[in-house]
N, C-alpha and C positions, 0 to 999 in steps of 0.2 A: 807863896810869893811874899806875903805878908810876914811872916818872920824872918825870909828874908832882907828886908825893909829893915826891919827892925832889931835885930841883926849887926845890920850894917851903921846902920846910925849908932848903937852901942857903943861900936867899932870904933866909929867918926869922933865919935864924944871924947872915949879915953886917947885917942889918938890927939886931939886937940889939947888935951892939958896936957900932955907930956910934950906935946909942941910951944905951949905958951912957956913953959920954960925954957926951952931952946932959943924963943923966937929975939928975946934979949940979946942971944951972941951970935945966929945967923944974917946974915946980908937979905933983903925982898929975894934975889936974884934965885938963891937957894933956897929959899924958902919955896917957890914956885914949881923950881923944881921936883922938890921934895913931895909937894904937894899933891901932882899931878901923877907922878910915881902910886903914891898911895890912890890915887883914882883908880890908875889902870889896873893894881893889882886885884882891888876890890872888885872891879867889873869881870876883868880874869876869873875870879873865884866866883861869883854870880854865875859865867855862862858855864864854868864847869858842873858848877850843882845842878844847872836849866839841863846839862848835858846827859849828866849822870843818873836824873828822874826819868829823863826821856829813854833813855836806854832801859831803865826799867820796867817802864809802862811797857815798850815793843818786847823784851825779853817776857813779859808777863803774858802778852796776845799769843805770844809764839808758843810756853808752855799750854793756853788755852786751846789752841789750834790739832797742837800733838793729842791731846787729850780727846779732844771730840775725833780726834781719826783713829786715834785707837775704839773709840766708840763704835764708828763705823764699821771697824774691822770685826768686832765683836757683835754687833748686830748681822753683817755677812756670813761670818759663820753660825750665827743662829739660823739665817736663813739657810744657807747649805744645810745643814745640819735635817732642817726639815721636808728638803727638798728630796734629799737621801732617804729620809723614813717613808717618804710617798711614794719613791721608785721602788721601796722594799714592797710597801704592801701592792702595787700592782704590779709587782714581781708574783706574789703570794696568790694574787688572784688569779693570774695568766695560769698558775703550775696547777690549780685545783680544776680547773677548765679542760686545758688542753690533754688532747690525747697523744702523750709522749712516744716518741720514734726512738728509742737513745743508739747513741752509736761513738765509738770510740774515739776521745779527742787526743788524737797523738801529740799536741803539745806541752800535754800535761805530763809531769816527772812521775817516777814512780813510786813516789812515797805519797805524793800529791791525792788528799782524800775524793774529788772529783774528777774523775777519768772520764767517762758518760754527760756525755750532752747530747738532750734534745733537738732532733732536727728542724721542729716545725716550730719552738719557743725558744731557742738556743738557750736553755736554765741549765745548769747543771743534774745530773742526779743524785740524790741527798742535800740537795740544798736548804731543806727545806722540813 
């Protein structure tokens, strides 16, 4: 905000002697005018910079935001990840336990390398 300030007084400054030589052949009338004009633009250009930071700052939250949900997503599948390796191993425990029934699963195709499933643990045969 501060070089904005200053900045604009720069601005003010060389704008002022290029006017004290004009100021000889304009009328107050127009001078006023003229003057006010350079206000407005000035302040124009101000709330477009105030505008322009501000966009920035929210476009910068919102990269922030994407980023920790990718996070998230990445920790989700870590979690699956190992939610899956716990259903293996008490898959693994259930098949060394049970005493298998196998019996023929017709909706397996015939290239399909598990045909036999267990009736009392439904695992496949050879799964393991």
């Amino acid at each position: 905000m501060e070089l904005n300030k200053m900045e604009l007084n720069k601005m003010e400054l060389n704008k002022m002697e290029l006017n004290k030589m004009e100021l000889n052949e304009m009328d107050p009338k127009s001078l006023i005018e003229k003057e006010l004009n350079e206000k407005e633009l000035i302040k124009k250009e101000l709330i477009e910079k105030e505008l322009i930071e501000k966009e920035l700052i929210e476009m910068d939250q919102l990269k922030s935001l994407i980023e920790n949900r990718y996070t998230e997503i990445n920790l989700k599948y870590n979690e699956i990840k190992c939610l899956k390796n716990e259903i293996e191993n008490f898959k693994k425990q259930i098949w060394k336990v049970c005493k298998h029934e196998w019996e023929r699963d017709y909706s397996a195709m015939g290239d399909d390398p598990f045909k036999y499933m267990c009736k009392s643990c439904k695992l496949y045969k050879n799964s393991f």
